[in-house]
Structures are given as structure tokens and as C-alpha cells.
KELO-54037 format. One record per residue (C-alpha): residue number from 1; chain; x, y, z. Coordinates in steps of 0.05 Angstrom, whole numbers, plus 32768, in hexadecimal, padded with zeros to 4 digits. Example, Ala and Ser with C-alpha at 12.3 -4.5 7.8 and 13.67 -1.06 7.14 Angstrom:
KELO-54037
ATOM   pos   unit      x      y      z
ATOM     1      A   80F6   7FA6   809C
ATOM     2      A   8111   7FEB   808F
This chain:
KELO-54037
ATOM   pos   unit      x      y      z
ATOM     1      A   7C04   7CC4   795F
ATOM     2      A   7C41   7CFB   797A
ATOM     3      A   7C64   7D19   7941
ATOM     4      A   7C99   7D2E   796F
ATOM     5      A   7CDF   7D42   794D
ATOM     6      A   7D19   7D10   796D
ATOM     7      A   7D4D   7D3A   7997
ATOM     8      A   7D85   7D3B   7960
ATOM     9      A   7DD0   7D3A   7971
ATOM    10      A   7DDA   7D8D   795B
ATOM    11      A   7D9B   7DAF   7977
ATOM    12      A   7D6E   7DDB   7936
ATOM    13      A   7D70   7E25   7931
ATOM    14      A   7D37   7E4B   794E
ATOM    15      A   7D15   7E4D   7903
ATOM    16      A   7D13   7E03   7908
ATOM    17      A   7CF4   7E06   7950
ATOM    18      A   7CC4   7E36   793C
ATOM    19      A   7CA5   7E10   7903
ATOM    20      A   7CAE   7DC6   7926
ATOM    21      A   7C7C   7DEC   7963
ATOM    22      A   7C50   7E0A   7928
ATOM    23      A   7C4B   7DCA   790B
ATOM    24      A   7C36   7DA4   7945
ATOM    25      A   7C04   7DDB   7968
ATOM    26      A   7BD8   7DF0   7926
ATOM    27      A   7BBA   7DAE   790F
ATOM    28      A   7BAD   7D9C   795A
ATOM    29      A   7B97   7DDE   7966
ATOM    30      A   7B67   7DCD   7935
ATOM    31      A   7B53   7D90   7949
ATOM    32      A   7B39   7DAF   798C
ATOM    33      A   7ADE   7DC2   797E
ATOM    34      A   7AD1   7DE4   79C0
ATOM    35      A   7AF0   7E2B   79BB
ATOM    36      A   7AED   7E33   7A06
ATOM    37      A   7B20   7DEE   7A0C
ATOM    38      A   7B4F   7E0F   79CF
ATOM    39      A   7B7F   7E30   7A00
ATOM    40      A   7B88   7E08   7A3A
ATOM    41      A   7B93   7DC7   7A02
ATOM    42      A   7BC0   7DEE   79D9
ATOM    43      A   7BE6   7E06   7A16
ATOM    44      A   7BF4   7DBC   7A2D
ATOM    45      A   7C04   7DA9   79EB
ATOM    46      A   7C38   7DE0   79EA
ATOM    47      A   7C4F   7DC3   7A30
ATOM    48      A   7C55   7D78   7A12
ATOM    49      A   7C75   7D91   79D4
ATOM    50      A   7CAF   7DAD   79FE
ATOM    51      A   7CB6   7D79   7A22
ATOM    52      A   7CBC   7D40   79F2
ATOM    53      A   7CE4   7D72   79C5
ATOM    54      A   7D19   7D8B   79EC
ATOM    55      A   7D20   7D5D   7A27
ATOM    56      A   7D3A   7D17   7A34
ATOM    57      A   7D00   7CF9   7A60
ATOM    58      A   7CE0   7CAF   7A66
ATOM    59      A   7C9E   7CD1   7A4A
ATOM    60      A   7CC7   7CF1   7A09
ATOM    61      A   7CE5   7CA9   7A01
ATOM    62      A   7CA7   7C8C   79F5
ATOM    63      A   7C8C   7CBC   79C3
ATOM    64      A   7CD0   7CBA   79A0
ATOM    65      A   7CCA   7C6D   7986
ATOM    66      A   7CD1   7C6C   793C
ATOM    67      A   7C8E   7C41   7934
ATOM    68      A   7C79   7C55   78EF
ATOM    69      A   7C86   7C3D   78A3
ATOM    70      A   7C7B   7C6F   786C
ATOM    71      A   7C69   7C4C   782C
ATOM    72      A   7C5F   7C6B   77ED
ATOM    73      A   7C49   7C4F   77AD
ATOM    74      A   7C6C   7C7E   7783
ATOM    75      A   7C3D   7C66   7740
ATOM    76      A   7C1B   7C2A   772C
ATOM    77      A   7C3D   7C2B   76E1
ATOM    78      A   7C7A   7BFB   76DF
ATOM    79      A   7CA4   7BD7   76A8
ATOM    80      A   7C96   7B93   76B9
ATOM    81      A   7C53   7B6F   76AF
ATOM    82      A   7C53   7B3B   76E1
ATOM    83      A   7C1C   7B08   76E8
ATOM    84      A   7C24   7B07   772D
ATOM    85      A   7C09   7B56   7737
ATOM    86      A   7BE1   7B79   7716
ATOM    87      A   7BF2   7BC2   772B
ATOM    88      A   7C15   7BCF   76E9
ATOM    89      A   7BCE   7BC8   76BF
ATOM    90      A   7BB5   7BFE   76E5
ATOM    91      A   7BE4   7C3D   76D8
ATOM    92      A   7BD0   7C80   76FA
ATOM    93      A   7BC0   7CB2   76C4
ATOM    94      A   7BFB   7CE7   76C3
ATOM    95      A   7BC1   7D24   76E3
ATOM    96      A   7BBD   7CFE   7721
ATOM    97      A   7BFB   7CEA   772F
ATOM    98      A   7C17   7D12   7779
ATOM    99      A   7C4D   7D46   7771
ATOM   100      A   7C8B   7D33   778B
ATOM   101      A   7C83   7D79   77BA
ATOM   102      A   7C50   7D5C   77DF
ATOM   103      A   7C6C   7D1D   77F6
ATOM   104      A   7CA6   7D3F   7804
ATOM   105      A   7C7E   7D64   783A
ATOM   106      A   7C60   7D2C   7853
ATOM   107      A   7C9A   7D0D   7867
ATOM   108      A   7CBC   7D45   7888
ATOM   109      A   7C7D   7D49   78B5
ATOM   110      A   7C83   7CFB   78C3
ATOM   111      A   7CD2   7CF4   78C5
ATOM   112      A   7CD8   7CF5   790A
ATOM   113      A   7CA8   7CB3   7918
ATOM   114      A   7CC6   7C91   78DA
ATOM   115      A   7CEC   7C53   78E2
ATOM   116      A   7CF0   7C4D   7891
ATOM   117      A   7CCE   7C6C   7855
ATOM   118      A   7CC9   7C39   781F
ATOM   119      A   7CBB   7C44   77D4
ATOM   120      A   7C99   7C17   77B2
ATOM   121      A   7C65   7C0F   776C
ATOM   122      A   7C65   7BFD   7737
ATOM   123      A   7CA5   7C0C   7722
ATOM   124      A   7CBD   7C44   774C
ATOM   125      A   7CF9   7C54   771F
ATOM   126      A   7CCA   7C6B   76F0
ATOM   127      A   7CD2   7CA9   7714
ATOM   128      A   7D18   7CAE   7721
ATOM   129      A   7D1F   7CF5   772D
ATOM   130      A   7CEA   7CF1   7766
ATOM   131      A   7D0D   7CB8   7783
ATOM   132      A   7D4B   7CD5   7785
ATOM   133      A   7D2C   7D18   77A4
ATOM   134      A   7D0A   7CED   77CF
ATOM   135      A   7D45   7CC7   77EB
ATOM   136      A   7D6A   7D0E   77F5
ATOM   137      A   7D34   7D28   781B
ATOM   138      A   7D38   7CE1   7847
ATOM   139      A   7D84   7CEA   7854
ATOM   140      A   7D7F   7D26   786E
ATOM   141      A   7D4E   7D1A   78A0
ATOM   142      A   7D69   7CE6   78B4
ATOM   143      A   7D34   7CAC   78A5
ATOM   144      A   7D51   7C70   787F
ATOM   145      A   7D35   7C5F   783E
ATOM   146      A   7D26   7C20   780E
ATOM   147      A   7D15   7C1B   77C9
ATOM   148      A   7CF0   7BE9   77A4
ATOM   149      A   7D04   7BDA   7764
ATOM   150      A   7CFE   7BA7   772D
ATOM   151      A   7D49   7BBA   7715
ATOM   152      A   7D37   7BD0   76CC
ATOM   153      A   7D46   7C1D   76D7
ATOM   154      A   7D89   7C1C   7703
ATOM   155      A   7DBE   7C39   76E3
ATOM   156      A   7E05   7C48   76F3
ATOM   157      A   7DF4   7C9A   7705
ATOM   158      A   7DBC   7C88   7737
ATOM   159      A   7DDA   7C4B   775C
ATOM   160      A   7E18   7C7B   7769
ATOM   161      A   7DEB   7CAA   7784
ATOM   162      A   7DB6   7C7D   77AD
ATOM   163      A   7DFA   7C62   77D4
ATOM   164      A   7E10   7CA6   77E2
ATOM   165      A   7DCD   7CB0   780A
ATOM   166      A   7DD8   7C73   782B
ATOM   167      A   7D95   7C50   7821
ATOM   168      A   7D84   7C07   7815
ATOM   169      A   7D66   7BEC   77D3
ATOM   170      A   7D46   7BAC   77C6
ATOM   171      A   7D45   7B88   777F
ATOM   172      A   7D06   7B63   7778
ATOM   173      A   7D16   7B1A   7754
ATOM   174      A   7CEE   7AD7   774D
ATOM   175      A   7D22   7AAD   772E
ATOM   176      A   7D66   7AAF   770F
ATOM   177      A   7D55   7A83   76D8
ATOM   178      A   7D49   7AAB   7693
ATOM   179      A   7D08   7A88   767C
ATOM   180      A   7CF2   7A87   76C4
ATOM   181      A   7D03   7AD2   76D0
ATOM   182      A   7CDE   7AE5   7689
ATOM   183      A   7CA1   7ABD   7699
ATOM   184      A   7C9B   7AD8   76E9
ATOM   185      A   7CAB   7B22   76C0
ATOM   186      A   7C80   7B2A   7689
ATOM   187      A   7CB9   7B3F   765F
ATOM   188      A   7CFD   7B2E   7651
ATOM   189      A   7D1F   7B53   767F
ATOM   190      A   7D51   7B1B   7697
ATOM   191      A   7D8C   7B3A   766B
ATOM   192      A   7D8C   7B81   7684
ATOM   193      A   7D75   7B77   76C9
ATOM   194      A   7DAD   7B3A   76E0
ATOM   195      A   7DE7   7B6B   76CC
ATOM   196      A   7DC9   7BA7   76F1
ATOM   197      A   7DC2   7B7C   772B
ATOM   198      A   7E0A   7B6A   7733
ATOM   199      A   7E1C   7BB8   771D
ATOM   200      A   7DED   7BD0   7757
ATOM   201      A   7E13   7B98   7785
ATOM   202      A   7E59   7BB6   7773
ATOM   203      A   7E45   7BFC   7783
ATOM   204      A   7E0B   7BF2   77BE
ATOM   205      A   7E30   7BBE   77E8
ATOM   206      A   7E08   7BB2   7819
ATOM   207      A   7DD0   7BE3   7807
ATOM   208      A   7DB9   7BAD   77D6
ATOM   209      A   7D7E   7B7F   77EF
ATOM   210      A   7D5A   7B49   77BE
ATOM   211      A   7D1B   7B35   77D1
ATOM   212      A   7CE4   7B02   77B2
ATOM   213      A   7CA6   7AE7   77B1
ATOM   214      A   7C8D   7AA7   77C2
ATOM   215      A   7C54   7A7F   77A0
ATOM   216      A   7C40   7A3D   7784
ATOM   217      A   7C61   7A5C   7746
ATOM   218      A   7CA4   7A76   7761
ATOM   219      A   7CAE   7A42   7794
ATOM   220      A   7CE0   7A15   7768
ATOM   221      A   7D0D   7A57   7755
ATOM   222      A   7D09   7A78   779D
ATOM   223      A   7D46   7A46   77BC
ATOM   224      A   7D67   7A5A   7776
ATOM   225      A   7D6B   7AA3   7784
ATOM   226      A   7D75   7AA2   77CD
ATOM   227      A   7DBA   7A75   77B4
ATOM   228      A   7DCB   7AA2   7785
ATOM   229      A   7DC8   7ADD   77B2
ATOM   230      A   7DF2   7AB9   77E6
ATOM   231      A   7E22   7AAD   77B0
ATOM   232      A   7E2B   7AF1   779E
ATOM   233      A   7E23   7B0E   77E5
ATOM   234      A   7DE1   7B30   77E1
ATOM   235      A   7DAA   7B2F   781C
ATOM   236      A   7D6C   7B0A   7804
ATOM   237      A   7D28   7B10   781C
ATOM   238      A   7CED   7AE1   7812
ATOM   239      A   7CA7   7AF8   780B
ATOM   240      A   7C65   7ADA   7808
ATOM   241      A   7C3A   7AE2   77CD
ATOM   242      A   7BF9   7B07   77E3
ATOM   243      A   7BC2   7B18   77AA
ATOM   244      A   7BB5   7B5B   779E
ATOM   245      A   7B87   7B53   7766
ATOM   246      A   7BB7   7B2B   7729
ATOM   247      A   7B8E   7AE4   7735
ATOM   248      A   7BD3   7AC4   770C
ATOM   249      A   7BF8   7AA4   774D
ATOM   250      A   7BE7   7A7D   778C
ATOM   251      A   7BF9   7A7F   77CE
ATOM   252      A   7C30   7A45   77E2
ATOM   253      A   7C15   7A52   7833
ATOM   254      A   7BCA   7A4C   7846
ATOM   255      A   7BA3   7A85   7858
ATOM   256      A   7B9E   7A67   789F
ATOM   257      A   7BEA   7A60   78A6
ATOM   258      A   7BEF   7AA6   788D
ATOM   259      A   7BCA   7AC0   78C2
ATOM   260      A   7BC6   7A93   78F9
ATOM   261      A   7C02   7AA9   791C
ATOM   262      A   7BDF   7AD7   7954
ATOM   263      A   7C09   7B11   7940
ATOM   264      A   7BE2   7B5E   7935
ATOM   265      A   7BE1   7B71   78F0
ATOM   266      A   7C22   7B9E   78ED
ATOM   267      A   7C08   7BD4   78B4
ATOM   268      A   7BE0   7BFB   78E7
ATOM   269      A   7C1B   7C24   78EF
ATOM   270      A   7C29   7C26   78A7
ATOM   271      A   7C19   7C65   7887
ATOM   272      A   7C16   7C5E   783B
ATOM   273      A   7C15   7C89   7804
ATOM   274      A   7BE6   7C77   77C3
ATOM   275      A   7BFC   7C9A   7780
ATOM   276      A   7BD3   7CC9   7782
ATOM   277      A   7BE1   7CE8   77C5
ATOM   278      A   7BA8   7CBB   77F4
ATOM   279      A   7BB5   7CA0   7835
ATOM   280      A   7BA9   7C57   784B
ATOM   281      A   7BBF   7C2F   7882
ATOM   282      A   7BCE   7BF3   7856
ATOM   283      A   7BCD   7BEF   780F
ATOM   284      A   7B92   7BB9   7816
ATOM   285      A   7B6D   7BE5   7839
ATOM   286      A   7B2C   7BD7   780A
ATOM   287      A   7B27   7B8F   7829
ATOM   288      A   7B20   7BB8   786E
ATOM   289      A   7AD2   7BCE   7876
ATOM   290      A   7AE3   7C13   789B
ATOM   291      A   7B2A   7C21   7870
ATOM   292      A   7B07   7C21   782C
ATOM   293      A   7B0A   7C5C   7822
ATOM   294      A   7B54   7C84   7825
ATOM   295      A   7B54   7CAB   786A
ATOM   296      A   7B69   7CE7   783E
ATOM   297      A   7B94   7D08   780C
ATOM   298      A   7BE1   7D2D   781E
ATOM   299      A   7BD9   7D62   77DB
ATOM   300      A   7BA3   7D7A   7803
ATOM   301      A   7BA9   7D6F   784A
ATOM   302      A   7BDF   7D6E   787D
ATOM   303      A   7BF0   7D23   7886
ATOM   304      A   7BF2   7D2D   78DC
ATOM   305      A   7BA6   7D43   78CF
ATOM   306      A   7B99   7D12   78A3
ATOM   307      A   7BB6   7CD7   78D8
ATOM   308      A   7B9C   7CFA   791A
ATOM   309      A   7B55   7CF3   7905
ATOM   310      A   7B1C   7CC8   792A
ATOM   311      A   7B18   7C95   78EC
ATOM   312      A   7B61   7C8B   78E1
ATOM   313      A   7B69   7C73   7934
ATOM   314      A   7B2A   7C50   7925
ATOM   315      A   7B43   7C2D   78E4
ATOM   316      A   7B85   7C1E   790D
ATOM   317      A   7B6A   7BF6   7943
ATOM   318      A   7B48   7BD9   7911
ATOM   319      A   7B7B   7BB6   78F4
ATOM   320      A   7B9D   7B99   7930
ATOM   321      A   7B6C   7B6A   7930
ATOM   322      A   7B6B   7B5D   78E1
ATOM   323      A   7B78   7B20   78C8
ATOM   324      A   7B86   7B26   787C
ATOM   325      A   7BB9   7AF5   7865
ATOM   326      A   7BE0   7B35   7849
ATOM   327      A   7BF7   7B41   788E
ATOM   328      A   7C27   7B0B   7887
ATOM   329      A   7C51   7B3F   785A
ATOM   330      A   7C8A   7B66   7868
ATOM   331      A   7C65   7BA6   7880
ATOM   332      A   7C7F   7BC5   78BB
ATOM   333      A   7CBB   7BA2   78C4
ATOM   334      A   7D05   7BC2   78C2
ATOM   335      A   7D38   7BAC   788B
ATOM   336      A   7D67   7B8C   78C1
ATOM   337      A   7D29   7B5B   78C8
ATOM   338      A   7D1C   7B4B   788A
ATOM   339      A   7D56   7B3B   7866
ATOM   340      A   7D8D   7B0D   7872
């Protein structure tokens, strides 16, 4: 995987040269077990790193391509209790839950292979602050950024802000019928969610997405919503209900459908972010024998160590071949895909 900085339009100082170079060398350096193949390997690293960051060449094109999608779970606590997931029964308790600094790091060491970082839960508003943090630290590197959110939390202050930094954020909805909506919810949320909808429409524009899930359940109110959205000029996406432990909907498609469609499993470039700071390929990593496990953690390691080791290449090809009917989600796949 090259974690090679894009050339940018204004070239960085010499600070910024300095620690891009440091960045790069160290963790490879130690990477390399024979002492007496440390120098010459560093020394072509050093070559390839000035290559691919300073010059225009076929090679540097190559290593440039924006490949990767970094998700992160921001908490498993949300508002809602929706039968359809069952994320929200299973809070992380407040001791383990990452500090904002260290994702922060982690994606400036990943920015420049980033397509997207995407926040998702849970309810990521439940930590508005870090979101917002978050999305500043996205802007200014440049990596575009979409938010996950079941609409309870937005206010005025922070959809203001959010368009400001230019990002995109999606409203998650199963129906626009009140009992519907309630039911699919777990609470009675229609009444303040609707109106923050249409005030998130008025200031986001275009930055707004909607996007649902299908089921046996939802499949009645799905061709409600995507109306509705049309009517009111938002981009709608439709999703297909996978089960990640709830056991309280059903799949509309059949597994072989889902996964009959000779495609590679997409999430092998994912890299996504648990709670707690632990690194997985794909959030269902536990139905993969050799990802069980998380490949490590980014409040105690560097995330380019973490990825460049033997088991996360290993756990990578892997999943190209994997045939979980999960990989029929929306997981690595740009916005301007997804959404019309």
C-alpha cells in the first residue's frame, strides 16, 4: 500500500517535506529484519519517495489513485432503537471509547490514498464536537467527507457549519409515513426528524443525501420515500438490508442474488475504524476465519504499520474472493455512485 502525498497545486514548506519523508522512511525502516539489507532498502525507498513525491511520472500516477475508504464508527450508542440493528444495545463504555486525537492522526497519515472518510455508528452526532473537528481536519486536507446520521441531533449551528466545509451528509429514513417511521425507529422520532430534514435541505442543497434500507419490512414504504425525496429535490439512495446481528428483518434479495454477481468483495480496501480505536477490513470481519481478530489498534500503533503488515495483505486477498452477502452494500463506492 504507497502512502505517497498527491503533488498539490502550491508545493509544502520544507517542515512539511521533512516530516512527509520521516513519516514514510521510519515504519518501513522498521519493517526491514536483516540489519545488513537496512541501508541499501532504506536508500531506495528514499529514491521512490522522491520520485512519486515530487515528480509527474507514469509510475507516480499509479501510486497516486485514491483507492481507499476510511470508515469510522464513531460509537455504537445512538438515539434510535431500531429492530432492524442491533448496534445501539451494545454501547461502548465511556473508558474505551478512542480520543478524537488519535483518529485525527490517522487520517492525516492516510489522507493522501483517501477517496472519502465516512462517519458512521450508532449515532455519530452523539459526538458532535468530534464530528465537527473531524470534518475540519477533512477539509483541509483535502479528502471529501460523509456523515451518517439518523437526523435527531442536526441543528441550525452545525448544518451551517457542515456546508461551510463542503461535505456531503446522508439522512437515514425507512418511510415517510408517521406510524411506519415510529415502528422502523423504535421511538417516535417522526415529529422532530421530518422538519430537520427539510431545514438541512434549505441550508445543505445539494450536500444532503437520503438513503434507506430495503427489507421484507420496508419494501412497501421504500417507493414512498424515494417519491418524496424527488418531490422535494433530495438524492436518494437504496440499500439492502444485511444482518448484523438484530434477527428483526429479512432480506427482500436471496443470498445467492446477493452474491452471485462475479464481482470482488469491494471492502478489502476499506479501512475501518471500531470505537475503540481497532482496525478491520470490514466491519464483518468476524464471519472472515483469518480477520477475526482486529489487525490492530491506532491509540497504540501507527495505522501505515498497522496496514503494511503480513496478515493485513493476507486478510486482503482474502476477501477478494469472499462471498458474504454483505458485499452487496455500499462499501467502497463514491457518493456520485450511489446516489441519484
Amino acid at each position: 500500500m504507497s502512502l505517497i502525498y498527491r503533488l498539490k497545486q502550491s508545493q509544502p514548506n520544507f517542515t512539511h517535506g521533512i516530516q512527509d519523508y520521516l513519516g514514510e522512511i521510519i515504519p518501513f525502516s522498521r519493517r526491514i529484519r536483516n540489519p545488513f539489507l537496512k541501508v541499501p532498502m532504506v536508500a531506495l525507498k528514499s529514491l521512490e519517495w522522491a520520485i512519486y513525491r515530487w515528480h509527474k511520472t507514469p509510475i507516480r500516477r499509479f501510486y497516486g489513485i485514491k483507492s481507499n475508504e476510511l470508515i469510522y464508527m464513531i460509537t455504537n450508542a445512538c438515539n434510535d432503537k431500531c429492530p432492524k440493528c442491533g448496534i445501539w444495545e451494545r454501547p461502548e463504555p465511556k473508558e474505551q471509547h478512542l480520543r478524537i486525537q488519535h483518529f485525527l492522526k490517522c487520517l492525516q497519515r492516510l489522507h493522501h490514498n483517501l477517496y472519502q472518510v465516512t462517519l458512521t455508528g450508532g449515532e455519530p452526532l452523539l459526538f458532535k464536537r468530534d464530528v465537527v473537528l473531524i470534518a475540519e481536519e477533512a477539509k483541509r486536507l483535502n479528502v471529501p467527507m460523509v456523515t451518517i446520521t439518523n437526523g435527531r441531533m442536526l441543528d441550525e449551528a452545525f448544518l451551517r457549519r457542515y456546508r461551510e466545509l463542503g461535505h456531503i451528509l446522508v439522512i437515514s429514513i425507512d418511510s415517510v409515513s408517521r406510524e411506519k417511521w415510529n415502528e422502523f425507529r423504535g421511538t417516535k422520532s417522526f415529529d422532530i426528524v421530518m422538519p430537520k430534514i427539510l431545514l438541512a435541505k434549505e441550508i445543505l442543497g445539494d450536500q444532503l443525501r437520503v438513503q434507506s434500507v430495503l427489507s421484507r419490512e420496508s419494501a412497501e414504504e421504500i417507493p414512498k420515500v424515494v417519491a418524496w425525496c424527488k418531490e422535494h429535490g433530495i438524492q436518494h439512495n437504496t440499500q439492502l438490508y444485511q444482518d448484523f446481528g438484530a434477527k428483526n428483518w429479512s432480506n427482500l434479495v436471496t443470498h445467492k442474488q446477493m452474491v452471485d454477481d462475479g464481482t470482488p468483495c469491494a471492502a478489502r480496501k476499506n479501512i475501518c475504524i471500531y470505537p475503540n480505536g481497532d482496525v478491520v477490513k470490514c466491519f464483518d470481519h468476524r464471519r472472515i476465519p483469518l480477520a477475526k481478530q482486529p489487525l490492530g489498534n491506532i491509540s497504540e500503533q501507527d495505522i501505515i504499520e498497522i496496514l503494511c503488515t503480513k496478515r493485513s495483505t493476507e486478510v486482503s486477498k482474502i476477501m477478494k474472493t469472499c462471498n458474504l452477502p454483505c458485499k452487496a452494500m455500499s462499501c467502497n463506492k463514491p457518493q456520485v455512485l450511489l446516489f441519484k
